[in-house]
N, C-alpha and C positions, 0 to 999 in steps of 0.2 A: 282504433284507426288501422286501415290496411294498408302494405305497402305498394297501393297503387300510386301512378305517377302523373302529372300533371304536365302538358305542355303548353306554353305560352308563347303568343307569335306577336312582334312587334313589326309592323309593315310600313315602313316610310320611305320618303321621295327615291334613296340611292341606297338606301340598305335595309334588306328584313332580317330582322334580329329572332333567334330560335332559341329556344332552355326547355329543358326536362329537369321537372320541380318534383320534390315530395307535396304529399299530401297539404303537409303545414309549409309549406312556402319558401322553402330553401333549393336554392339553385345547383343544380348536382352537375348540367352539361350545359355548355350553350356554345351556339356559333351565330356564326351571319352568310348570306350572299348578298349579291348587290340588284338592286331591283330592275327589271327590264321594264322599262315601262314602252316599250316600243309597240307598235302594232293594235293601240287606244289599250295599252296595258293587258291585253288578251295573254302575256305569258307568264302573268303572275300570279293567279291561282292554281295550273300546273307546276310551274317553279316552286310553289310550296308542299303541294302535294311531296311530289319529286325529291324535297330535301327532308321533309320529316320520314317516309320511307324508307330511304336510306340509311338516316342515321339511327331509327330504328332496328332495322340488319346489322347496321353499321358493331352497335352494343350490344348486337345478340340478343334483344328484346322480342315481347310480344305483343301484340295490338290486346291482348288481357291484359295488359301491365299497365294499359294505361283508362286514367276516367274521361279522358276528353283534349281537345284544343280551345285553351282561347284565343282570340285574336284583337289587335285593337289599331284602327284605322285611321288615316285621314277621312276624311266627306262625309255625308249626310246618310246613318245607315236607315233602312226602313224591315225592322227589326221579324214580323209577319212575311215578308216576301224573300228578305236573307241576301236582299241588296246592296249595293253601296254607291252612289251617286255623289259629282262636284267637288269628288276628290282627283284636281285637276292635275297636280303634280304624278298620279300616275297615271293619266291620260286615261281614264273613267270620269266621263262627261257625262254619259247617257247612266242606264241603274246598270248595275252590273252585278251578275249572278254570282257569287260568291258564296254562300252555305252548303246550298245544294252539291258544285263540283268537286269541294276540297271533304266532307264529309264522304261523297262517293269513293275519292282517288283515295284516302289512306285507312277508311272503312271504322272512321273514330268519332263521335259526335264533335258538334263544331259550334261554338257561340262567337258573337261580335261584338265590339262597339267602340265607338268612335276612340282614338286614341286619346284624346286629353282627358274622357272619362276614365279610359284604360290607367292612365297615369295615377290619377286620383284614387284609385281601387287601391293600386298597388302601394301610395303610400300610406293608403286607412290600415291595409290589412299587415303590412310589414314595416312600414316608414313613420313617419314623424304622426302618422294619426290612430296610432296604437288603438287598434281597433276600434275604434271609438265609435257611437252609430248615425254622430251628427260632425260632420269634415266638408271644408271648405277647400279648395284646392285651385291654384291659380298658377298658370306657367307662364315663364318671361324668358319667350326665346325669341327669333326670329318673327313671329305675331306674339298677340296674347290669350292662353287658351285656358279652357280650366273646367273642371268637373265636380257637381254638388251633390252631396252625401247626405241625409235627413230618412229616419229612425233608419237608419243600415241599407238604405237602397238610394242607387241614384236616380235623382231628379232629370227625364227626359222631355217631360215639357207635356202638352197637348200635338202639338206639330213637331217633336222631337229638337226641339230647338234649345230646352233646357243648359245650364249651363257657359252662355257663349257669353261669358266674364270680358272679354276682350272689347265687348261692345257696348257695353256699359260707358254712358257719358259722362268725361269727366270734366268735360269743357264747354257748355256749349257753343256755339260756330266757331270751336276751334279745325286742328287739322283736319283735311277730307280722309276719313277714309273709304279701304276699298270697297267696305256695306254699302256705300254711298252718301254716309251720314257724315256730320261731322264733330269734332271731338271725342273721337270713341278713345277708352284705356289705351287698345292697341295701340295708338298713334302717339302713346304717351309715355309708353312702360317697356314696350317692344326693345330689342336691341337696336333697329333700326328706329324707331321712336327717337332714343335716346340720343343716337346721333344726330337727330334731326332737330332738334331742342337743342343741340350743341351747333350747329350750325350757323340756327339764328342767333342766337345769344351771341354769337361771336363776334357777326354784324355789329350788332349794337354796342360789345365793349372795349373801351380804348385803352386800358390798362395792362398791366404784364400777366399775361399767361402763355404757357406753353402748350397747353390746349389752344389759343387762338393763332397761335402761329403755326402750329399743323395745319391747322384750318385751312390759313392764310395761303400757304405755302402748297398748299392743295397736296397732304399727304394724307394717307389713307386713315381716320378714326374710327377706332370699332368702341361697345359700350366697355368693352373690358378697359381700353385704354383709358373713356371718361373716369370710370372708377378708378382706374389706378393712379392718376393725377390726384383727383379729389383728397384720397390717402395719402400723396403725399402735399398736402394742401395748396393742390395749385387754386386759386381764386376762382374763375371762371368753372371748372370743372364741379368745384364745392356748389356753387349758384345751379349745374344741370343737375350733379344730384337731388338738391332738395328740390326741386321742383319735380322731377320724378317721382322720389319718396311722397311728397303730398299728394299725387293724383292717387299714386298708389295703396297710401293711407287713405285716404277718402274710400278708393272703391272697397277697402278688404272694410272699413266702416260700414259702407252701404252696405254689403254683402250680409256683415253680419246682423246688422240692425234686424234686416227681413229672416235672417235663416236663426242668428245664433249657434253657430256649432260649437261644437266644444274645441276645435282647432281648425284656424285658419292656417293653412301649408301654402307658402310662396317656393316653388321651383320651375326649373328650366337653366338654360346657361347665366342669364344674368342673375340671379340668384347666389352664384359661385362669389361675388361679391359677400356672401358670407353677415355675417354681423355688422360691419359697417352700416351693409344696407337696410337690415333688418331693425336694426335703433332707431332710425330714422322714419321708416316705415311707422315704426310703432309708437314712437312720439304723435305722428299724425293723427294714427288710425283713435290713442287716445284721445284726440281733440276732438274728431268725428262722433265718436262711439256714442251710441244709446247707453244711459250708465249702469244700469246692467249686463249688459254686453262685454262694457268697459271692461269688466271686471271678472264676467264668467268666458269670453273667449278667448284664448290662447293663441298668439301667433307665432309660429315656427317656418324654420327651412329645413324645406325637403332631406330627407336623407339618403336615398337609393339610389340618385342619379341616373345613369343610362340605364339599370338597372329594372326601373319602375314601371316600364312599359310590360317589360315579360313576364315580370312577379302580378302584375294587373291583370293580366289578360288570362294568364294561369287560374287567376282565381274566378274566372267566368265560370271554366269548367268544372266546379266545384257543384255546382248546381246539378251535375249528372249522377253525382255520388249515389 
């Protein structure tokens, strides 16, 4: 192995996250700026140029020192053209050129791909899916995203669509979501999901909780608070987790029925819920399961945390070795 170095870019709504990796996947620098998404996002492939250049001078580096950039995105990339399109929080609506100008500005090969895949990389290749070359990976943040791993390469679909975990049904004509469909995970599993399960539920119960009197009282509920009640066993809040936990156990079921990996990875911020949520989870996913599945897939949380984006993206450029 040489000691060339590896950079990994994580690009989202308000901050792109930067690291200079070894070869093998350990984080030696990193920083952040904050994204400009102004002007339909036209200053954020210069803005990345801009700060990897830098901090390359910065460390007295050379563009020999390194094998490449990864990157890993919101929206829809089209992997031939070096696109990225309906990544609307950076105000890239139409396809936007992206491989082309940032491989020109820092003179380094450049690969992509959508961040929940990104995420997924990073935990097969250094987190909770120890290399493994069949990984399920589902994020439970703000939506619900997630990226599939089968013999060591991710699964992008025919239409590049592979992956969108979040739109799997878990209900059907339950909630609208924003696909247009209804009952998708997202709308079940989401941080914002989860509030919204605790909202109704609330409605309808007249007994003592302190989850219903937030409610009531119209103070702000976020998922962490649902958990945090549950743990200390307010009633109401126990009732939105498991109903959570079951959609959730159903889908990472579904999932593996069709894939079988050898680890299912639940991460994102509600996930920081930790083991509470993951028993739960996994009592379900056993009720679901094909019984071989049952039995040979493994489900874990995530380990890398904010971390997983830049060690994923890193390992794109592995590929230029």
């Amino acid at each position: 192995m040489s000691n060339k170095k590896l950079i990994g870019v994580d690009l989202g709504g308000t901050t792109i996250k930067f690291a200079f990796l070894t070869e093998d996947g350990e984080i030696q620098q990193k920083w952040s700026v904050k994204t400009n998404i102004l002007d339909d996002g036209s200053h954020i492939a210069p803005d990345i140029v801009e700060s990897i250049n830098h901090h390359i001078d910065l460390y007295k580096m050379d563009r020999q020192d390194f094998i490449g950039i990864g990157m890993g995105t919101p929206g829809t990339i089209d992997h031939e053209k070096g696109t990225v399109t309906s990544a609307y929080n950076l105000g890239w609506k139409k396809p936007t050129e992206v491989v082309k100008p940032i491989e020109e500005g820092t003179g380094l090969k450049f690969a992509i791909e959508n961040d929940a895949n990104v995420a997924a990389l990073g935990e097969r290749w250094k987190g909770a899916g120890n290399e493994g070359d069949d990984v399920a990976f589902i994020t439970l943040g703000t939506g619900v995203g997630g990226g599939l791993i089968a013999n060591g390469k991710l699964i992008h679909g025919f239409g590049d669509a592979g992956g969108e975990v979040g739109h799997m049904i878990v209900k059907p004509g339950g909630y609208l979501c924003t696909c247009g469909n209804h009952g998708c995970l997202e709308q079940y599993a989401s941080a914002t999901g989860i509030v919204h399960i605790a909202q109704d539920k609330a409605e309808e119960y007249e007994g003592d909780s302190k989850l219903k009197a937030m409610i009531d009282n119209g103070e702000e509920v976020t998922a962490k608070i649902v958990f945090d009640l549950a743990k200390q066993n307010d009633y109401l809040s126990n009732q939105v987790v498991d109903e959570v936990c079951m959609y959730l156990g159903l889908a990472c079921a579904n999932l593996s029925n069709a894939l079988n990996p050898q680890f299912m990875v639940i991460g994102g911020g509600v996930s920081a819920a930790g083991k509470f949520l993951l028993d739960r989870v996994q009592k379900n996913f056993t009720k679901f399961a094909f019984p071989t599945v049952r039995t040979s897939t493994k489900l874990k949380l995530a380990e890398l945390g904010n971390d997983a984006g830049v060690i994923g993206a890193a390992s794109l450029a592995r590929q230029f070795e």
